[in-house]
N, C-alpha and C positions, 0 to 999 in steps of 0.2 A: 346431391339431391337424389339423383337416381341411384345410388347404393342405399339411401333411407326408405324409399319407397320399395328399391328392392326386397330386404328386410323384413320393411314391417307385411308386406303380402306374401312372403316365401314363409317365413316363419310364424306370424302370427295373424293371417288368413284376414286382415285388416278390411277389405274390401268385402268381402262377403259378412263379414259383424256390423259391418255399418248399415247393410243390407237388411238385417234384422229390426234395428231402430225402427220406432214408431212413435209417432205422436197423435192427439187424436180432433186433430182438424177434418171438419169435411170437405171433400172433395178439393182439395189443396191441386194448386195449382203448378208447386214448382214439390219434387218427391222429397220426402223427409231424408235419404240418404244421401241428397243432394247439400241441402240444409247440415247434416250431419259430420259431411265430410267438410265444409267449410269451416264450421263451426270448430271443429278438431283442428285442422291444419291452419288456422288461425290462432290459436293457441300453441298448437308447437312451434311455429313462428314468433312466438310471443309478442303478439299485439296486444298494443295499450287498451281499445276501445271498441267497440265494435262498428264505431266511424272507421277506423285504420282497417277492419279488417272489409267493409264496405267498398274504401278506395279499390285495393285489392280486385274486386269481383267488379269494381265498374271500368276497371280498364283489363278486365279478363286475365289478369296474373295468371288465376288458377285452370284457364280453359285447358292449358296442353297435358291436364291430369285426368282428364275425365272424358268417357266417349264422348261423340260427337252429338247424339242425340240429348246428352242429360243438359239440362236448361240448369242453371246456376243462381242459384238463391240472392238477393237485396237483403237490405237490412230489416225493411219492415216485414219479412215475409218469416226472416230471422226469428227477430222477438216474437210472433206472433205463434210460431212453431215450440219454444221453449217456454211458453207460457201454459202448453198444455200439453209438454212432453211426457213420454211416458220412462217415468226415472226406472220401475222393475225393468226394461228393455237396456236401459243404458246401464247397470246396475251389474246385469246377467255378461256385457261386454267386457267389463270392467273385469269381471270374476273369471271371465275366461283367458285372459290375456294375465293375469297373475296364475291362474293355473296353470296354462303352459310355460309361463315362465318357469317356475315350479318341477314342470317336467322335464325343463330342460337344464337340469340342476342347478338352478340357482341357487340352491341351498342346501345342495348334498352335503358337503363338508359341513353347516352351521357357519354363523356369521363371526361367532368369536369363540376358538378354542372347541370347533365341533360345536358347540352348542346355537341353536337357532335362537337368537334374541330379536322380540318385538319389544319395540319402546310402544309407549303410550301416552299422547298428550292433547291438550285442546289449543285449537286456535280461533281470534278470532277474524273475522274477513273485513267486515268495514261497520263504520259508526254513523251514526247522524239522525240528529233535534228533527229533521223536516220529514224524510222520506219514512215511510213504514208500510210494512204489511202482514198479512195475517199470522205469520211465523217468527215474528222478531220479538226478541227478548228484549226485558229494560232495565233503566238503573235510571235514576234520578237524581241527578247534579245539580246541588246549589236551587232546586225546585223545577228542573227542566228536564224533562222525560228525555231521555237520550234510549235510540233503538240502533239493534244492532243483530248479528248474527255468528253463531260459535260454533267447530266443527270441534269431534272430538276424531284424531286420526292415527294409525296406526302403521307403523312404518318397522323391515328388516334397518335392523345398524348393527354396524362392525366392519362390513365390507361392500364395497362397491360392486354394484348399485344400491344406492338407499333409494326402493319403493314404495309408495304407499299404497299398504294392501288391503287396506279397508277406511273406511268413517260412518259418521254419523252425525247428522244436526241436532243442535240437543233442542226439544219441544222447548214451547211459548207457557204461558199459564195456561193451564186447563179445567174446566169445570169450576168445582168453588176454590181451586188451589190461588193461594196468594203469590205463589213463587215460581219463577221456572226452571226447568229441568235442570240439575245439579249435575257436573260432569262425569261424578263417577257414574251415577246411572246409565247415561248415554254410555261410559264406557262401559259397561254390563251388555248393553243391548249390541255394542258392536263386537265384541266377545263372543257373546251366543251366535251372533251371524257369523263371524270368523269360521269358529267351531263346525258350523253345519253346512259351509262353504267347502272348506279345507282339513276338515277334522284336526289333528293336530297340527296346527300350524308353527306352534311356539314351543322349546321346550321352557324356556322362561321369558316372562314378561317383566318388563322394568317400568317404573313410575314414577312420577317426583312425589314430593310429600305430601301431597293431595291425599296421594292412597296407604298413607304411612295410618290405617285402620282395621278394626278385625272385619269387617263387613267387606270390603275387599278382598281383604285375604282368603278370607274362607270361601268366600265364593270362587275364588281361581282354584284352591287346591281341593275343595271339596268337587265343585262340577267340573273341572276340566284337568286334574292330577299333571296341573304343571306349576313351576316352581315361581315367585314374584321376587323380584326386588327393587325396592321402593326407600327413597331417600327419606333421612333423619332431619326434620330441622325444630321440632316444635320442643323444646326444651322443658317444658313443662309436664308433656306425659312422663307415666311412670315406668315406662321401659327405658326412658333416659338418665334418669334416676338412678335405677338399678344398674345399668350397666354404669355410670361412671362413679358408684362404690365399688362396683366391683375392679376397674381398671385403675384405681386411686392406687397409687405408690406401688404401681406393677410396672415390672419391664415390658417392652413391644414383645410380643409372640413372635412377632417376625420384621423382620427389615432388609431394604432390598435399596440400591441405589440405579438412576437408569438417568441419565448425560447430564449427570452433577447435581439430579433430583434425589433426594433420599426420602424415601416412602416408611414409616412409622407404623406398622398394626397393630393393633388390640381387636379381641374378639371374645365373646360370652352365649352362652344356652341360657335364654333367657325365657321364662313363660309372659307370654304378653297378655293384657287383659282381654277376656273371652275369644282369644284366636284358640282353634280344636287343641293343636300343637305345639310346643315349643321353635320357638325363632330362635336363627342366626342374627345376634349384634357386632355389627362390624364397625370400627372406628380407622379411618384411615389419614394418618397428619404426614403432611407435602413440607418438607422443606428444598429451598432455593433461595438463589439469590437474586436480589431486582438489578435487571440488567444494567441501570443506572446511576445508582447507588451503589450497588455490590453489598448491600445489608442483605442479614439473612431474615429472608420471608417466610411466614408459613398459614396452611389452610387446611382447612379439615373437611375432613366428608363423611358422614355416618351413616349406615345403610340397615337394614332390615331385610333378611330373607328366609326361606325356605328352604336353602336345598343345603345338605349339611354336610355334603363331602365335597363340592366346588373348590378349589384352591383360592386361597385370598388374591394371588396373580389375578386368574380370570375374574374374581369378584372386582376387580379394582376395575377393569377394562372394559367391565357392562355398567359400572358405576359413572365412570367418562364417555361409554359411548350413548349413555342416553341425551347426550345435548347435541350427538346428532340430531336429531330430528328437528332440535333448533336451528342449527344453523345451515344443516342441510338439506332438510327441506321446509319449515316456519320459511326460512329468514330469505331461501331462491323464491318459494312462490310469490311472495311479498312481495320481493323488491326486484325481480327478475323476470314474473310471470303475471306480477302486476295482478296479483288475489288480491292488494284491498281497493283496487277501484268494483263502482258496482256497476258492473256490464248490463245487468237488469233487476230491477227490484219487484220480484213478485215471488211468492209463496212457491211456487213449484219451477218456477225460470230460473229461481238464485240457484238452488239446488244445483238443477240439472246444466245450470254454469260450472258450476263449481266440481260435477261429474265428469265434463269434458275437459277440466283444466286439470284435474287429477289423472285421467288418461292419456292424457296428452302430454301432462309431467313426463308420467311412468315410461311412453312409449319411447320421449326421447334420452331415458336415461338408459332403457335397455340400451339403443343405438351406440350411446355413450361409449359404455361401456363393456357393452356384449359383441358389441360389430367393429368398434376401430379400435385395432389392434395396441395394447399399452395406452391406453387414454391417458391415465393418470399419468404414469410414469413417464410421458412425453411431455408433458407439462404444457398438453390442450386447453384451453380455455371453451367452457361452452358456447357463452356468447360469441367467441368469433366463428363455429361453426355452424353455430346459427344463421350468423351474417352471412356465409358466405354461401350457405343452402340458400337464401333468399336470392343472392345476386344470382344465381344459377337456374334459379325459379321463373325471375325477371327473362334470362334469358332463353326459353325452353321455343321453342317453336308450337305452334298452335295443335292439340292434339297430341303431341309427340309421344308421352308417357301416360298409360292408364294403371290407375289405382284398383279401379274395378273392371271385374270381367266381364268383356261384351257381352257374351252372351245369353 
């Protein structure tokens, strides 16, 4: 516990950004940075509720972190603060704490093969017939409005730490629109934020077949001159077409075997319909064997890119590492961080949840993997050091450790 606290105040000045936070209650009774840091260290605790994180503050768990003077937030003083928080404050934290990441070479060498790969994808947080509010999207089931909410987020993969360094909630219907906000948009908008965040962030960005489109395309290589690769699956367009006459009774371009996997390529220069440019068509066919069976299996993956001297190698390696983001971070905040319960349902409170569970991801995967030494290859489990920063928590003396400076 006190090497994470160390940490995050030594290196990423944690205690003075929280300081910054603002929400815009009058004359509030217990400080927004109070609320702030609770709300944070509740989450990298990963609590279920904000009942759990309640108990927590009613038997003073968190007193021996915080001076003596700062009074400690309840739950109703919680929700009441995040319902009218101010997300550009939480927003500007957020960005700061991936910039220094950043500077502290997080991604000098690139994620894969020198190159910086951002995946991009949408998730969504939680569903349900009853609760709604002013920002929830819908769909209608069998005649029953079902309301829910979608982020679209954006995450380095290839190498540990997989952060998420941006998102974005995709808008409700608006004005006389009958529909709401479609992902790629939302991913446009978080794009352009990136961009004026971080200027070049990405030398390529990946996508599933959502963005297997010219309107995506172009818009990454025209406004931001970096490179997309985005998965094949819709067999119907005409760039599929083309490329599998042209790969019809050709040998693989290349072939490569790796622990009894044999990897198949084909590739073509293909012009795709109204993109500026000519595209990279990559086919890529996996044979193995089913460990149980011993038959020979096989699967395929077809890809779409931009960048026309990348080695089929690294094309394969950003083509499998976009399901990071699946299962490295979809599939932890989910089921490990507990993003689909709704901590609070309101227009501005979901968000600015959903802001402090993203930084509170991020901060503890730096910890992870930036502070204890050989994480992975020690074969750490997160959750047990979560547990045992808790028992340590539990145990701290009253006052002992401050996050913030008295002063």
């Amino acid at each position: 516990m006190k090497s994470l606290l160390h940490y995050l105040y030594s290196v990423y000045d944690l205690g003075t950004k929280i300081k910054k936070l603002k929400d815009k209650r009058s004359n509030p009774k217990i400080a927004t940075a109070a609320i702030a840091f609770s709300v944070l260290l509740g989450f990298m605790l990963k609590i279920r509720s904000f009942n759990q994180l309640d108990d927590y503050l009613e038997y003073d768990d968190f007193i021996g972190l915080v001076p003596k003077k700062m009074r400690l937030p309840r739950i109703d003083a919680i929700r009441d603060s995040l319902k009218c928080f101010c997300l550009k404050s939480l927003q500007a934290m957020h960005s700061a704490i991936i910039r220094c990441s950043i500077q502290n070479k997080l991604v000098q060498n690139g994620t894969i093969d020198g190159y910086k790969v951002v995946a991009i994808d949408g998730v969504e947080t939680f569903e349900s017939t009853k609760k709604s509010c002013a920002n929830c999207l819908t769909r209608v089931i069998n005649k029953t409005t079902h309301y829910f909410h979608r982020f679209v987020v954006a995450t380095f993969v290839g190498k540990d730490p997989h952060i998420i360094i941006g998102f974005k909630m995709l808008n409700p219907k608006q004005d006389s629109s009958n529909k709401d906000e479609g992902e790629i948009s939302a991913a446009k908008r978080l794009v352009l934020d990136l961009s004026k965040q971080f200027r070049r962030f990405a030398d390529i960005i990946v996508y599933d077949a959502l963005a297997c489109n010219a309107d995506w395309i172009n818009f990454i290589r025209q406004q931001f001159k970096m490179h997309v690769v985005v998965r094949v699956k819709n067999k119907r367009l005409n760039i599929v077409k083309v490329a599998n006459a042209a790969f019809k009774n050709r040998d693989a371009d290349a072939i490569w075997e790796n622990n009894s996997i044999k990897i198949s390529v084909w590739e073509a220069i293909i012009k795709m319909d109204d993109v500026a440019d000519c595209v990279r068509y990559v086919k890529f066919l996996k044979k193995y064997k089913d460990s149980r069976t011993g038959k020979s299996m096989y699967s395929q993956i077809c890809i779409v890119t931009t960048h026309m001297s990348i080695s089929l190698e690294t094309l394969h390696k950003i083509a499998r590492a976009r399901w990071e983001i699946e299962n490295n971070i979809f599939h932890q905040i989910k089921t490990e961080w507990h993003m689909d319960h709704c901590f609070i349902h309101d227009e501005i409170g979901l968000e600015a949840v959903f802001g402090f569970l993203v930084i509170a991801f991020n901060l503890m995967q730096l910890f992870f993997f930036r502070c204890i030494k050989n994480f992975r290859q020690r074969g750490l489990l997160q959750v047990e050091v979560v547990e045992r920063i808790i028992k340590e928590l539990l145990g701290f003396d009253a006052h002992g450790v401050y996050v913030f400076d008295t002063s």
